[in-house]
Every structure is written in structure tokens, then in C-alpha cells.
C-alpha positions in Angstrom: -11.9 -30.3 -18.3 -8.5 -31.3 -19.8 -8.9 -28.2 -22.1 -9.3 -26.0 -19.5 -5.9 -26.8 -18.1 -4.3 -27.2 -21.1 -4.9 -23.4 -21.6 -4.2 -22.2 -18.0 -1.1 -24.0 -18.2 0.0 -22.5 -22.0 -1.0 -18.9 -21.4 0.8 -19.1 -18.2 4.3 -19.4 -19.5 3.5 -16.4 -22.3 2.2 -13.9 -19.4 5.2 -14.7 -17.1 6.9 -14.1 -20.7 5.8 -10.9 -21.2 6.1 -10.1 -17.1 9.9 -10.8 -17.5 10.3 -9.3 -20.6 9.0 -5.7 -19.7 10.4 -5.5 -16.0 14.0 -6.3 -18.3 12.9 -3.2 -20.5 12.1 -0.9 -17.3 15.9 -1.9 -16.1 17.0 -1.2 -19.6 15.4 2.5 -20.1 14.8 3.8 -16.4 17.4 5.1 -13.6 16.1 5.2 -10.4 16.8 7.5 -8.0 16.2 8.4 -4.2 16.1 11.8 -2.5 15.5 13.1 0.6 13.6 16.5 -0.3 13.4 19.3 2.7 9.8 20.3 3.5 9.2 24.1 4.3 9.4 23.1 8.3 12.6 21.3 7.7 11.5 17.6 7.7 13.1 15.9 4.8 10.6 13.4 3.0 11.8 10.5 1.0 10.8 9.8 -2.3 12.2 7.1 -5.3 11.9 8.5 -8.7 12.2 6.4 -11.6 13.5 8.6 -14.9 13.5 7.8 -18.1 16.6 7.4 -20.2 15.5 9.0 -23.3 15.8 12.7 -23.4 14.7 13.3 -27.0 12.1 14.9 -25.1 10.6 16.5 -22.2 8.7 14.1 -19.7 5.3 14.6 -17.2 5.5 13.4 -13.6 3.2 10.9 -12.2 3.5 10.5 -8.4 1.7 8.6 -5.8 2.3 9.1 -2.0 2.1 6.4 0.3 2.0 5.6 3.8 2.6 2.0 2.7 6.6 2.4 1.9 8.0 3.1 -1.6 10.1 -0.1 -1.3 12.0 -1.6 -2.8 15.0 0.7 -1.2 17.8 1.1 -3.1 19.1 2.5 -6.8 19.3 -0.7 -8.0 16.4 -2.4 -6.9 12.6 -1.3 -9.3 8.8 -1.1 -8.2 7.6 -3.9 -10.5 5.6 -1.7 -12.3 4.8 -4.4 -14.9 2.2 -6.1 -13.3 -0.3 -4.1 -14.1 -1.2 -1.6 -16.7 1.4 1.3 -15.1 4.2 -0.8 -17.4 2.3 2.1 -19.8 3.2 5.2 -18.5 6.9 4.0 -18.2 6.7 3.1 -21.9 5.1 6.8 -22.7 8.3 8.1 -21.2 6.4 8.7 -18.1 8.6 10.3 -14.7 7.0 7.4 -11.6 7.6 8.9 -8.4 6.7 7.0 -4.6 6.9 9.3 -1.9 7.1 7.7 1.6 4.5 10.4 3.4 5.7 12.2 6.7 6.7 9.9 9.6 6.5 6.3 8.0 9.0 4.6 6.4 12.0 6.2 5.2 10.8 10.0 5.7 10.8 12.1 8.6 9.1 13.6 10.9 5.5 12.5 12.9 3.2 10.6 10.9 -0.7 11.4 11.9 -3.6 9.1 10.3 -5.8 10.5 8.5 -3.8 14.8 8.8 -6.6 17.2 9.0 -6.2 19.7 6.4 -5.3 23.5 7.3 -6.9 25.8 4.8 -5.4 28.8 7.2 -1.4 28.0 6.5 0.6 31.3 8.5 4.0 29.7 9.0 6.4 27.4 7.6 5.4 25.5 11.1 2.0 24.9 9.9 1.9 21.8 7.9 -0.6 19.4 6.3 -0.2 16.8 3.9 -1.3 19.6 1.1 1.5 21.7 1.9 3.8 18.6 1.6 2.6 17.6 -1.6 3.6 21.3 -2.7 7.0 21.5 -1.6 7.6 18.0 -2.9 6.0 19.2 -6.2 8.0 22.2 -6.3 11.2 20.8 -5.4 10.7 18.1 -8.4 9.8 20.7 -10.9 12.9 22.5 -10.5 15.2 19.2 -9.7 14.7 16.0 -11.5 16.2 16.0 -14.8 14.4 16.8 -18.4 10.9 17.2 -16.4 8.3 19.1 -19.0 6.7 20.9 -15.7 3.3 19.0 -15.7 2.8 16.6 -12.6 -0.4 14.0 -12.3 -1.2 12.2 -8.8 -2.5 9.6 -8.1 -3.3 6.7 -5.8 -5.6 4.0 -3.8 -7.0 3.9 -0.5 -4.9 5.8 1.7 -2.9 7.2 -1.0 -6.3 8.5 -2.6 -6.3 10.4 0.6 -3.3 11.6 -0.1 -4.5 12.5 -4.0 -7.5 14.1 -2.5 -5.0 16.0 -0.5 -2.4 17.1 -2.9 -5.6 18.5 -5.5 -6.0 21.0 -2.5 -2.0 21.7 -2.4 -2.2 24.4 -5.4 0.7 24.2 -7.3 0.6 25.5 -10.8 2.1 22.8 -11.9 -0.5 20.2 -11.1 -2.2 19.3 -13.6 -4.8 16.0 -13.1 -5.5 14.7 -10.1 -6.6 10.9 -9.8 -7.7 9.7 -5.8 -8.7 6.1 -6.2 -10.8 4.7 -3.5 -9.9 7.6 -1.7 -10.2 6.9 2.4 -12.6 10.1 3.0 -15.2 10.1 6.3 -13.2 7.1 8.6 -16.4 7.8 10.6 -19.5 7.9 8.4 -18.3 5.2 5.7 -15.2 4.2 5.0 -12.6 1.6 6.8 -13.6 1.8 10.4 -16.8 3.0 10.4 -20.5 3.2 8.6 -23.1 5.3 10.5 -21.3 4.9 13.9 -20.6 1.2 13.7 -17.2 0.2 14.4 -15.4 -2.3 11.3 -13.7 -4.0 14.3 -12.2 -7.2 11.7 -11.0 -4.6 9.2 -9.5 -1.9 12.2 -7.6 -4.6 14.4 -6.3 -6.5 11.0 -4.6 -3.0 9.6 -3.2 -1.8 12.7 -2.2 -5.0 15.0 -2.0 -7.5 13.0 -0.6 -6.1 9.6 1.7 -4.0 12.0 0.5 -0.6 10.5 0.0 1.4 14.1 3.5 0.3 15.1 5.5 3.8 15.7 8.2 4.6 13.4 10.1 7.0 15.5 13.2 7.6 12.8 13.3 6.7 9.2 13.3 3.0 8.5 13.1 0.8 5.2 12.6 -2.3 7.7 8.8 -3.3 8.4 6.9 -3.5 11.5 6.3 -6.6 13.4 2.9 -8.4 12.6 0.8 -10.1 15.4 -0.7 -13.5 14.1 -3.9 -14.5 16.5 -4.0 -18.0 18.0 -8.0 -18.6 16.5 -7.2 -18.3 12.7 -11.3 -18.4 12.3 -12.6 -14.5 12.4 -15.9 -15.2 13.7 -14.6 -17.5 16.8 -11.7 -15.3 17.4 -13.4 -11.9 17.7 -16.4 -13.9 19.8 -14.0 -15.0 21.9 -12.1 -12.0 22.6 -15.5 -10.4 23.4 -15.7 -6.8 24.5 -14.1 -4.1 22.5 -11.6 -3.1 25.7 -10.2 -6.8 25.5 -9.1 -6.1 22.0 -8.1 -2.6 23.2 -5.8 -4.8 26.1 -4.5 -6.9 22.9 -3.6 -3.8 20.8 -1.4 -2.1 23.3 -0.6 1.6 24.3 1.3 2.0 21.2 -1.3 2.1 18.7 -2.5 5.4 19.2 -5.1 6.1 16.9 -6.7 3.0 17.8 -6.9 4.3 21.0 -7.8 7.5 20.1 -11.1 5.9 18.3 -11.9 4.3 21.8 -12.3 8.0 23.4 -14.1 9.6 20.2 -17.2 7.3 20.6 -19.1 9.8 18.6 -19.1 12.3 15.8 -17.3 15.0 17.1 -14.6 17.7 16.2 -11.8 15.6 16.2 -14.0 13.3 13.8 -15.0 16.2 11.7 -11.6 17.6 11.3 -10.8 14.2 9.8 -13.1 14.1 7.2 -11.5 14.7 3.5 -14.3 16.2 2.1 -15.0 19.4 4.1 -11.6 21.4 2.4 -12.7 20.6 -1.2 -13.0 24.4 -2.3 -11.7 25.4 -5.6 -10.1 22.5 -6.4 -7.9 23.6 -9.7 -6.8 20.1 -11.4 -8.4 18.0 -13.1 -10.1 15.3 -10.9 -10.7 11.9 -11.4 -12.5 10.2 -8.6 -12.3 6.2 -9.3 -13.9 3.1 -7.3 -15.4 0.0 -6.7 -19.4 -0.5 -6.5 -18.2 -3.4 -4.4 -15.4 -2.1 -2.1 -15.5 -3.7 1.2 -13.3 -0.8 2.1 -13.5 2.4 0.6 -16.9 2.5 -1.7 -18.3 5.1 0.3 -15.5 7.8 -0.1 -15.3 7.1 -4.1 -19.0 8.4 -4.5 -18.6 10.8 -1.9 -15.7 12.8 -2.8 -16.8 13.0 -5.9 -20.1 14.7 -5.4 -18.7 16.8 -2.3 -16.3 18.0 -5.6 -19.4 19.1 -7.2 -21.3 21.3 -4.6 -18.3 22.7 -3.0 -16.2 23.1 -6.0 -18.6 23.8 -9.3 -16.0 24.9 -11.8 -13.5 21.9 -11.2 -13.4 19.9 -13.8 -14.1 16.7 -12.0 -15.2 13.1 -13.1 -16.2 10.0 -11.6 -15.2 6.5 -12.5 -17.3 3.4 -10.8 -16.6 0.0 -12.0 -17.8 -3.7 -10.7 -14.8 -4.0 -8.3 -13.4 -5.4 -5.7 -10.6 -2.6 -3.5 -8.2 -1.7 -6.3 -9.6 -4.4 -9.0 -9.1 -1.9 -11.5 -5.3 -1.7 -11.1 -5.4 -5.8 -11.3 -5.2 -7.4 -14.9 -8.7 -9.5 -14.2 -11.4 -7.4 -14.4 -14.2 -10.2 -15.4 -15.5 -11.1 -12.2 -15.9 -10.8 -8.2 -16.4 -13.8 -6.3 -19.3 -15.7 -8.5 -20.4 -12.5 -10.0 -19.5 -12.8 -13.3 -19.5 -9.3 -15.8 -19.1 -10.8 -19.5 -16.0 -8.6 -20.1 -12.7 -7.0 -18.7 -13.5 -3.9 -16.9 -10.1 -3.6 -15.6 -8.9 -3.4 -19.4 -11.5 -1.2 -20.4 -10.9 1.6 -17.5 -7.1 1.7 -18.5 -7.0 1.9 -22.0 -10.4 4.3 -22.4 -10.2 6.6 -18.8 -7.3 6.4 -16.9 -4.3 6.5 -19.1 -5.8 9.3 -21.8 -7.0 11.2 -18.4 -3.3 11.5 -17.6 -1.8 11.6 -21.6 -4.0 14.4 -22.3 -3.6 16.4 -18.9 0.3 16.1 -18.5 1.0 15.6 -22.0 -1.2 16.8 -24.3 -1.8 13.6 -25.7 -4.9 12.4 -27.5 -9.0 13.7 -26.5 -10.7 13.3 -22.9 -13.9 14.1 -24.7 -15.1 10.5 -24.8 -14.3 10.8 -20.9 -17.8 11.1 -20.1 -18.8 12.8 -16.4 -19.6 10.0 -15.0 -18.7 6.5 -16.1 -20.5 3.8 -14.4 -20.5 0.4 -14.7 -24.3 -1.2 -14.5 -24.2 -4.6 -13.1 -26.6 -7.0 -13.5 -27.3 -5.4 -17.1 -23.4 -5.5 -17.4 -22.5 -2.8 -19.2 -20.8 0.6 -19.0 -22.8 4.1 -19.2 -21.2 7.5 -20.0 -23.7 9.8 -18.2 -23.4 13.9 -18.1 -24.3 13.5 -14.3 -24.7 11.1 -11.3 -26.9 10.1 -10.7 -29.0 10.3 -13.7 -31.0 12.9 -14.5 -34.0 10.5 -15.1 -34.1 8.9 -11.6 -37.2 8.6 -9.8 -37.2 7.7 -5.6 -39.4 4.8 -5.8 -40.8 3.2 -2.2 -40.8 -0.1 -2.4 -42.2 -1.6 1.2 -41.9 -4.6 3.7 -44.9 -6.8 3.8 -46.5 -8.8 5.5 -45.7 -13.1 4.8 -42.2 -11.9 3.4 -44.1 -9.8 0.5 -41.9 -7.1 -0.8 -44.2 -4.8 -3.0 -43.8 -0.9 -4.4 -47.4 -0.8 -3.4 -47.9 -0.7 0.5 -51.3 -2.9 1.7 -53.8 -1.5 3.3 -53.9 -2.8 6.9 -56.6 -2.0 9.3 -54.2 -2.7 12.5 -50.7 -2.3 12.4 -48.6 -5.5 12.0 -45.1 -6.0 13.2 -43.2 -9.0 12.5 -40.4 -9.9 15.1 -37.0 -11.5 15.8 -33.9 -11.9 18.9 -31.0 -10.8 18.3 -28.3 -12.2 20.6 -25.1 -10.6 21.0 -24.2 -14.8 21.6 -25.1 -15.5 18.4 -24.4 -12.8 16.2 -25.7 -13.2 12.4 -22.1 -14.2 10.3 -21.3 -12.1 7.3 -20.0 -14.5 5.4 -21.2 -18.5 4.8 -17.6 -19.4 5.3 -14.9 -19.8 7.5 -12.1 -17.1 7.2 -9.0 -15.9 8.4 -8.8 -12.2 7.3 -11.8 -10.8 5.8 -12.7 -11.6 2.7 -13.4 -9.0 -0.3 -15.7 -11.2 -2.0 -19.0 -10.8 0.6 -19.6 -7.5 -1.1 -21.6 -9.8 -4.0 -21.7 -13.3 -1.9 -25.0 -15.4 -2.0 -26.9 -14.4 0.7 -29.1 -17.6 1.2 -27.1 -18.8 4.2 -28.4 -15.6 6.2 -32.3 -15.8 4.8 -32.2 -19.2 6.3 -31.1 -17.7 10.1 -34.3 -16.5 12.9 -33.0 -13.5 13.1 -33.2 -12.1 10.0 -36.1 -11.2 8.8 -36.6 -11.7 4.9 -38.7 -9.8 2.4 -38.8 -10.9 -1.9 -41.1 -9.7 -4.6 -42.7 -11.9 -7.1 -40.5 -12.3 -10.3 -40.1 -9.2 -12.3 -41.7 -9.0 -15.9 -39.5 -6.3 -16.3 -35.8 -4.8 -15.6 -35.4 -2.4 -12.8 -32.8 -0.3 -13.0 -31.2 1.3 -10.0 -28.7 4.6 -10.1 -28.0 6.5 -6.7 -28.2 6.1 -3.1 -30.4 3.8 -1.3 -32.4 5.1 1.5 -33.5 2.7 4.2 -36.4 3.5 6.3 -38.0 1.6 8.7 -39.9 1.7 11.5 -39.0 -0.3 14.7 -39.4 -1.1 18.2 -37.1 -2.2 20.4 -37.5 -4.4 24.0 -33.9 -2.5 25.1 -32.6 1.1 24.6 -30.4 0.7 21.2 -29.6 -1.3 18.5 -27.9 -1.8 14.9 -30.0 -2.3 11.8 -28.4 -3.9 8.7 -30.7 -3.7 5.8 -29.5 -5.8 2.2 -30.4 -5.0 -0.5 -30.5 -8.7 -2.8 -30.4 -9.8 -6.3 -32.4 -13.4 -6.4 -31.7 -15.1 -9.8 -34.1 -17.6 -11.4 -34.3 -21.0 -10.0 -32.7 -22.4 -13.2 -30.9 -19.4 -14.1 -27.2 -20.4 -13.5 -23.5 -19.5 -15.0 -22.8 -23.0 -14.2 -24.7 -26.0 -14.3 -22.7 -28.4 -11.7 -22.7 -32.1 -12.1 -23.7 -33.1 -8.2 -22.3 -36.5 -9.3 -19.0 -35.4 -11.3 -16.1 -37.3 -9.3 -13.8 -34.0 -9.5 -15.1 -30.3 -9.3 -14.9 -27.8 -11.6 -13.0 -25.0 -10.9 -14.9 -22.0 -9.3 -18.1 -23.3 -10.1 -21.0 -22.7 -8.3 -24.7 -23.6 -8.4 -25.9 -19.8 -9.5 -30.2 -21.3 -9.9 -31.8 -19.2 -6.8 -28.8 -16.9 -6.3 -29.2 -14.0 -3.7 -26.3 -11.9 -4.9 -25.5 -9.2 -2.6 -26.1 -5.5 -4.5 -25.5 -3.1 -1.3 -25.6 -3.4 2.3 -25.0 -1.1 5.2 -25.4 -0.9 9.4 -26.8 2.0 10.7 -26.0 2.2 14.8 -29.4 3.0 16.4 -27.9 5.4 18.6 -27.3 8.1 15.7 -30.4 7.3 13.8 -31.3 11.5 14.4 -27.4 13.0 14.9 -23.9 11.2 14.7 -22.7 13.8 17.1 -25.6 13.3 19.6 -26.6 9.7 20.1 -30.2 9.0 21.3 -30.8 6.1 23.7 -34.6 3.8 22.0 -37.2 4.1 24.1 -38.0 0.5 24.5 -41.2 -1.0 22.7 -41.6 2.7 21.2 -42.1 2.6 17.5 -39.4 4.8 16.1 -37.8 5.6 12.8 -34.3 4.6 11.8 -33.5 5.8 8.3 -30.5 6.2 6.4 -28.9 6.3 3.6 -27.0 3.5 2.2 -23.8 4.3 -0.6 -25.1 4.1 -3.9 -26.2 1.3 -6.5 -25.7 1.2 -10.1 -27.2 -2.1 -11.4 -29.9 -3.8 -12.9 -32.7 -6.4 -11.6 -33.4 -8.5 -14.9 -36.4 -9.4 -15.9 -37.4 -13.1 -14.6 -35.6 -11.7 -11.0 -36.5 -10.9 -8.1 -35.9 -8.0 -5.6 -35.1 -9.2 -2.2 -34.4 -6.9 1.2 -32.9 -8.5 4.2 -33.1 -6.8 7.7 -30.7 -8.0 10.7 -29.1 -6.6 13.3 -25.6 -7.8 13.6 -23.0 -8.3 10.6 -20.2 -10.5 12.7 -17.8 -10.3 12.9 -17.3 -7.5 10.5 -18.7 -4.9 12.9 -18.7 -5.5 16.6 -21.6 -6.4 18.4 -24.1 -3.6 19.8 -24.6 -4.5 24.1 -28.1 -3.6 23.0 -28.4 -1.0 25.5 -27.2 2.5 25.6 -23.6 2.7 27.0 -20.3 3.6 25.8 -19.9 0.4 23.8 -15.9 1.2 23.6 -15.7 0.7 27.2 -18.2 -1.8 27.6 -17.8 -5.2 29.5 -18.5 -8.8 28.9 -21.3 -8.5 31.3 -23.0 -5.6 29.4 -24.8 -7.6 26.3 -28.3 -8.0 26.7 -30.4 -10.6 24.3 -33.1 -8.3 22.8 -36.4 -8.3 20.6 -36.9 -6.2 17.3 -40.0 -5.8 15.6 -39.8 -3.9 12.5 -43.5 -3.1 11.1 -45.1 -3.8 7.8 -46.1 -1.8 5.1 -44.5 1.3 7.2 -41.1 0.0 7.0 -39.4 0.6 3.7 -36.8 1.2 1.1 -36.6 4.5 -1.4 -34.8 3.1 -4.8 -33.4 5.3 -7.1 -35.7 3.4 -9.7 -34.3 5.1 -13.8 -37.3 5.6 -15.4 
């Protein structure tokens, strides 16, 4: 134990060390320098470019464009760009450009979530973030100082929106294209929304209480005001405030796209418009779509985008990135872990020094060989390792049913039943299932792999393992839920798990029940049910997103859907467990359980109600590598 601290505390000193030492270089052989560049309707955007001093040759451009602010403001004052591995591009001689995007922080103009693209641009009135990127683009190329004319973009979250944007800007002189857990369908997976069910936690935190729906009606470098809730426990809080309009009453008329999503309770144009993926024509750069098989956030547009890329665009050049992470994990320095998942190496340090950086040397500078770049690059947990496939998924994937038995029997051989069985649970809006063991202010990233044992032990959800595997199974692509249900009311949400159950004495750490101090981080891994994918399908838009269908009650009826997709391995000596629930609290908000507008619903409206999901007809497709 001693040892272990003895380390922490001497590599500490040596990291801050070299932290210090490289933000003194960056002062040492970068200007900075801030502009206000004039778009083609007159708004001027802001952006801070940091230029190298040496001009014994010509350098690329590497921007990123936030709504998030490009801060720190002022010519004296750098973006710490060494903590992390972007320290490298700098020391490559790299041009690093933030761009404030129209209407927040220090630009101009309205700012609108989530700009629809306009492929049908007739005036210099007709804007979209596209045409933004390629007057800032263009205005760079000809302006900032001993450029070489080749520009890269990148950028995570809602600045991969933003990447996913500028690809479609076609300037000449973009080059590579990186959008990083690119926000892509707010209404079909990512952020606010899976299959119609609202991400209340996640929705309220970004635009009350972290401030981001406040208006900026003029260019600012000052942040908005945050709103702190009296409950700091999630689950207690968003029982408490209960009904979606009472969190509409505490957000306020300001926030306006949260109010917009209260009066687009389904699918519709103004979704459709919205979603990143239907512009993705002839897409000229070079793409490189990165993300997190364990984003809480954004792990549905990463896979998404990029295979959206592929049928709409067939002669981009276009690859895909997917790494054991956590939202942005792979722009952090610890790659080895998430939560008590533990990966046996440093994926973080592997995607830097093998994909992203000689994806940008060789595109903007002409650096080095992409050709161990594979087409897709996936990270296999479970097995732990990295494959470099020529597609995604893999050409040798086989669907594979595997089915919900009877006595909690999960089997890819359905029984044969001479009456059909059904076995049952109540879900109570009162009660809703937790998605997380603990207690928590803000929501945690780490439930994306967390033990799931707390929720097989609940009523209400119903819990299905096979016996241990005498052999791996290997998973690569989508999931596909599909069960058959009835219902006592006329809707309901289905959350189907998909669970890794280690050995009983299989563990990472074998804890001392007894020591007198604990071990850091350790945890009792014998029996583990690690979360491998998850997802919430809203009954209502089992058949259409844009045309809700109300159950008829105690009518057997399909729900299936497809759940993002799984790159991992059950190890021999495993087990393969499904879970099926029908509230994830207070992650999404609860389902009344009857068919109303649920945005508009009262207090008064949720109804307890009973599920019965039927054996051997109720089941999961795998994407099982043969």
C-alpha cells in the first residue's frame, strides 16, 4: 500500500514537470492572435489563432469550432493545449485555431442549436454553419501569416457537429475532416433523446443548470449564470419535481430550444431538419469519425455518421475510430480504464500516436503513411484488444437470436412450449428503476459499464442469464431488441441490457473485507454484471417516430429496435445476461403509462401498470462473428 503512494506521489511532481515545462514552450514559440472575420451576410465571427514563430516553413491549419467559448480572451492569455496530446501539433508547427460559432460567446449574430443545413444556398442571406466554416476557411487561407493552404477540423460533441458540418462546407482547401463524438440525430440517439425518450438529467443539466440556453444577445467573453438545485441527489430531485411542465416552469421562457422540444413531442420536420446525417452527399475531405463504445452522450452519432458517410457518400474517403471510452476519453491522458472496467493498456495513447495525429500529418502535411489507418478501428472489449477491419461491421457477422426463457433461461435455442408463457412485472412511475447504484449529483459517465447487480435484484426487472460459456462470443454491430409484450395500459418504455456476468471468482481485485483501510478503487469484480449496451425504446414509436401508436392494453404486441452497436467479447467461463425494465431514472423521464402528450402531462397523469413480456418469443438478434 505504501508503494502505491510512494509512486502516485513521485510521478506526480514529473507530470506537473513536464505540464509546466511545455505550456512555457507554447508561450515561448506561439503568438496568439484574435480576429473578428466578416461572414458573407455580414456577421463577424470570432476566432483566436495561435501561430507559430518559426517561419522556416510553411504551416497547415487545425481548427475547431465551438459553441463552448474559445476562452481564454485575450493575446496574452493561451488554451492549455498541453494537457493532452494537442501539445503535438503545436510542436509540428501546427496553426490551432478556436472559433466561437455564430451567436455565443464573442461572435455575432443568432446562435440556433443544432443549424439545419441548407444544401440550396441563393444569397449571401442564406447561411448555415457550412457556409460559415467556408468563409472562415477562406478568410484564413488568404490572411493568417505563412499558412501552407491546407486546413484539418476537428472537434467533440457539439463541435463534431460542427466538423460534420464544415466536411459539407467545400472549400478546396480542406483537407481531413475529424468530427469526434459528433452530436448527430438529438432525437433518435444522442443527448436528449434515444427512440423518443427524453434524457431529462442530461437536457436540464446542459441548458439550466450549466447555463448553456441562457441568450447571448451581443458578444460576450463573460459566462452565463448557473442554476444549482436545492436536492443535490438526481434521483430525489427529478422525483420530486415530477412532471416534465414543472421542470419546464423551472427552466424559464428564455431557454428556447428547451421549449421548443416540449412542442415537437414527436419526429417531425423540425426534428428531421435537425438531424446531421441527411446532407452527407459528396463529402470531399478526408473523414475521420471517432467515439466512445461507452459514451453516455454521443455514442449513437459516432457509429451513425460514419455509416450514413458510406451509403450517401461512397467515394469519401472516410474512416471510423471506436475506442473503450468514456465522452472525449480519447483526448484525456488515461486511457486504461472506465469506472471498474479495466482494458490492460492505454487506448488514449494508442489512438494519438497510431490514428489521429498521422490522419492530420499526412492530410495537411504530407507527413508520414495513413495506410496502417485501417477502415475501421475498433476496440474489442472484453477480449481487449484493437482490430483494424476493411469494414464495419465485419464482413463475417452472423445475426444470431438468442431468446428469453422461461426460469430466467437465456438460450440461442428457443423451447418448445405448448402454451404460451409470459412472465410479469409493475412498473410504477413512484418507483422508478434507478440507473445507477449510487447517489449522484450530476450524472455520472461511468453507468455506461457499471455493475448491474443492484437492478437484477429489483421486482421490476425482469432478468434472463445463460449458463457459463465454454466458449468466447464475440459481438460486432448493432443489437436488435425484440420482444413481444402486453401491456394493462396504452404505452410504455422498454429498456433492454445487454450484460457481461464475470465468474464468481473471477475478479481484478481480490478485497480484504477485513483490511482496516481500503484500497483505492477496488472493487469486488467475482459475479460482475458489467454493463455492454443499453437503450429505451418509447412504446409509442415502436412502428413510426413520426406517428406514435397508443398499446392496446393486454394485446400482445411487438416492440423492436435497434440498440447502437457492440464491439466486445463474452469470455469463455462468462455468462451472457439480458435485463428488461421499463424506466432508467432518473436518466430519462418517467412514461405516465398511458398515451398522452407526456411533455404536457400532469402530476395526476401516472398510472402504476403491468408488463408481461413472453418467453421464447421475446428476444435479442446479436451480431455473433463467426
Amino acid at each position: 500500500m505504501k508503494k502505491l503512494y510512494t509512486l502516485v506521489f513521485f510521478l506526480f511532481p514529473i507530470f506537473a514537470f513536464a505540464q509546466n515545462a511545455d505550456s512555457v514552450w507554447l508561450v515561448n514559440n506561439y503568438t496568439k492572435t484574435e480576429v473578428n472575420i466578416p461572414m458573407r451576410d455580414g456577421v463577424k465571427l470570432f476566432i483566436s489563432a495561435y501561430l507559430p514563430k518559426d517561419n522556416t516553413e510553411k504551416h497547415p491549419i487545425l481548427m475547431e469550432r465551438t459553441p463552448y467559448s474559445c476562452a481564454p480572451y485575450g493575446k496574452d492569455q493561451f488554451r492549455p493545449f498541453w494537457v493532452n496530446h494537442l501539445i503535438q501539433y503545436c510542436k509540428k508547427g501546427y496553426i490551432m485555431v478556436i472559433a466561437d460559432v455564430r451567436g455565443r460567446w464573442n461572435s455575432e449574430g443568432e446562435f440556433a442549436d443544432v443549424r439545419p443545413f441548407n444544401p440550396n444556398k441563393k444569397t449571401n442571406k442564406d447561411i448555415d454553419e457550412a457556409s460559415d466554416t467556408y468563409d472562415t476557411i477562406d478568410w484564413m487561407i488568404k490572411n493568417l501569416p505563412n499558412n501552407n493552404g491546407n486546413v484539418g477540423v476537428f472537434g467533440i460533441s457539439y463541435p463534431g457537429f460542427y466538423s460534420t458540418m464544415a466536411s459539407l462546407s467545400g472549400h478546396p482547401a480542406l483537407k481531413a475532416v475529424s468530427p469526434e463524438a459528433p452530436v448527430t440525430d438529438w432525437f433518435v440517439g444522442d443527448d436528449f433523446h434515444h427512440n423518443g425518450a427524453f434524457f431529462q438529467m442530461d437536457a436540464f443539466a446542459f441548458y439550466k443548470q450549466f447555463g448553456f440556453g441562457v441568450p447571448h444577445p451581443r458578444p460576450t467573453t463573460v459566462a452565463a449564470p448557473t442554476y444549482d438545485p436545492a436536492i443535490h441527489d438526481n434521483y430525489q430531485f427529478f422525483l420530486s419535481e415530477g412532471a416534465l411542465p414543472n421542470l419546464t416552469k423551472l427552466a424559464g421562457d428564455s431557454l428556447k430550444f428547451w421549449n421548443e422540444m416540449m412542442n415537437h413531442p414527436n419526429r417531425d420536420a423540425w426534428w428531421m431538419a435537425r438531424n446531421a446525417r441527411v446532407g452527407v452527399k459528396d463529402v470531399k475531405p478526408a473523414m475521420l469519425v471517432v467515439g466512445g463504445e461507452f459514451d453516455a452522450e454521443d455514442c449513437f452519432g459516432a457509429w451513425n455518421l460514419y455509416k450514413a458517410i458510406d451509403k450517401q457518400s461512397p467515394a469519401t474517403n472516410n474512416r471510423l475510430v471506436m475506442g473503450p471510452w468514456y465522452h472525449e476519453q480519447w483526448r484525456n491522458n488515461d486511457g486504461t480504464h472506465l469506472g471498474n472496467a479495466q482494458w490492460g493498456s492505454n487506448t488514449s495513447e494508442w489512438y494519438a500516436n497510431n490514428i489521429e495525429i498521422p490522419f492530420f500529418e499526412f492530410y495537411l502535411r504530407g507527413k508520414g503513411s495513413v495506410e496502417p489507418i485501417s477502415k475501421a478501428n475498433v476496440f474489442f472489449t472484453g477480449e481487449n484488444k484493437w482490430h483494424q477491419l476493411p469494414q464495419w461491421p465485419p464482413a463475417d457477422v452472423m445475426p444470431t437470436d438468442i431468446y428469453l426463457g422461461q426460469n430466467g433461461n437465456l438460450s440461442f435455442t428457443a423451447s418448445k412450449t405448448s402454451q404460451p408463457t409470459f412472465d410479469t412485472y409493475i412498473s410504477d412511475p413512484a418507483k422508478p428503476v434507478p440507473y445507477t447504484q449510487d447517489v449522484h449529483y450530476n450524472r455520472t459517465r461511468n453507468y455506461m459499464t457499471d455493475d448491474q447487480r443492484f437492478a437484477a435484484r429489483r421486482t421490476d426487472v425482469l432478468t434472463y442469464q445463460t449458463e457459463t460459456l465454454t466458449s468466447d462470443v464475440t459481438l460486432a454491430g448493432p443489437v436488435i431488441a425484440d420482444l413481444l409484450v402486453s401491456i394493462s395500459n396504452t404505452d410504455a418504455d422498454f429498456v433492454v441490457k445487454l450484460v457481461d456476468v464475470f465468474p464468481d471468482k473471477g475478479s481484478y481485485n481480490d478485497v480484504d473485507i477485513y483490511a482496516e483501510t481500503d484500497p483505492v478503487l477496488k472493487y469486488p469484480m467475482g459475479g460482475y454484471q458489467m454493463l455492454v449496451r443499453a437503450e429505451i425504446m418509447r412504446g409509442r414509436y415502436r412502428n413510426s417516430y413520426s406517428n406514435p401508436e397508443a398499446f392496446v392494453p393486454n394485446k400482445p404486441t411487438e416492440v423492436k429496435y435497434t440498440m447502437p452497436d457492440v464491439a466486445h467479447t463474452f469470455k469463455k467461463g462468462h455468462r451472457i445476461m439480458v435485463q428488461v425494465q421499463s424506466s432508467w431514472f432518473p436518466l430519462v423521464d418517467r412514461n405516465p403509462q398511458q398515451f398522452i402528450d407526456i411533455y404536457h402531462a400532469k402530476d395526476a397523469d401516472f398510472l402504476k401498470e403491468t408488463i408481461n413480456v413472453y418467453d421464447n418469443q421475446s428476444k435479442l438478434i446479436l451480431p455473433v462473428v463467426k
